[in-house]
N, C-alpha and C positions, 0 to 999 in steps of 0.2 A: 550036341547042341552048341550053336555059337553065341560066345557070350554078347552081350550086346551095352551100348553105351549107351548114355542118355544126356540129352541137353536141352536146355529151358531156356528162352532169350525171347525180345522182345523186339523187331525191324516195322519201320516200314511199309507197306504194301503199295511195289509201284506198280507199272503198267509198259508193259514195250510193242509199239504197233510195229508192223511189218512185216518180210518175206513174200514172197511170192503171189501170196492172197493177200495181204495188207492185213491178218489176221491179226487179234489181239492178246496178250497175254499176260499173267498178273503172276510176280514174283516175290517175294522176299531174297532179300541178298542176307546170307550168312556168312558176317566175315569178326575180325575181331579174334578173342580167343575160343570162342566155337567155331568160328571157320578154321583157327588153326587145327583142333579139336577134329573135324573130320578130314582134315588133311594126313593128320597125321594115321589116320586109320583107312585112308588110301593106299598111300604110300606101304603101310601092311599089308592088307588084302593085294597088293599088285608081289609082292615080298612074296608071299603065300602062295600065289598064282592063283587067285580068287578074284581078283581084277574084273571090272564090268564095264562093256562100251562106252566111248567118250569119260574116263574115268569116274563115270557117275557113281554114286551111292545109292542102294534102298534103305529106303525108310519108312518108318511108321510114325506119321505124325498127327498131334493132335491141335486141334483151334478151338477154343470153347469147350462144347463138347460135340465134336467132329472128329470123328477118325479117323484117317483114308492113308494109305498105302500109297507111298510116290519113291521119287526117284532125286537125289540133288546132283546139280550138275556143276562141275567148276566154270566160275568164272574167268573168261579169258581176262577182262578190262581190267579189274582189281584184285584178283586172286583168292577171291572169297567163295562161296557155296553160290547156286539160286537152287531155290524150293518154290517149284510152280504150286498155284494154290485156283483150282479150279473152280468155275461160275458155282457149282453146287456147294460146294466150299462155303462161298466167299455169301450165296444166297443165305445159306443157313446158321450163318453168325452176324450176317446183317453187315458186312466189310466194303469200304471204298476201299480207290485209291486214297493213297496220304495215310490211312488208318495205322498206327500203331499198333500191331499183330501180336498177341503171346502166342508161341509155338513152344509144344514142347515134341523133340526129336530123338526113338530112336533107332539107333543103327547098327 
């Protein structure tokens, strides 16, 4: 079994329009020292040769009480995490944008 970390923090929830469809998408940025925090358990797993496309992470996160299995991905712009947070997600804790998100993350 792989042992697994945990992290608690509070971002956020913006919105990035665009791509090809002009499709919309809603993130949290994880940066700070949880973003170091899964950096630094990148940087292992790639160590390991456990490594996962575009250096993302799996995770198991939760909002409220929502559980849902994703994926974070590094940020190019500021070096931090994003943790996409899906319409079902964001319907079933009642979330804008602008909202102030508790997430807890683990990996």
């Amino acid at each position: 079994m792989i042992p697994t970390e945990q992290l608690d923090h509070t971002w956020p929830l913006w919105r990035w329009t665009g791509g090809a469809n002009s499709g919309t998408w809603h993130f949290l940025t994880i940066d700070g020292a949880a973003g170091e925090a899964l950096s630094g358990t990148a940087v292992m797993r790639k160590l390991e040769g456990t490594a996962r496309g575009f250096g993302s992470l799996k995770v198991r996160a939760r909002i409220g009480e929502t559980h849902f299995a994703t994926s974070v991905f590094p940020s190019k712009s500021d070096g931090g995490w994003l943790l996409p947070v899906k319409a079902s997600v964001r319907r079933a804790e009642g979330l804008a944008e602008g909202d102030e998100v508790e997430v807890s993350l683990e990996y």
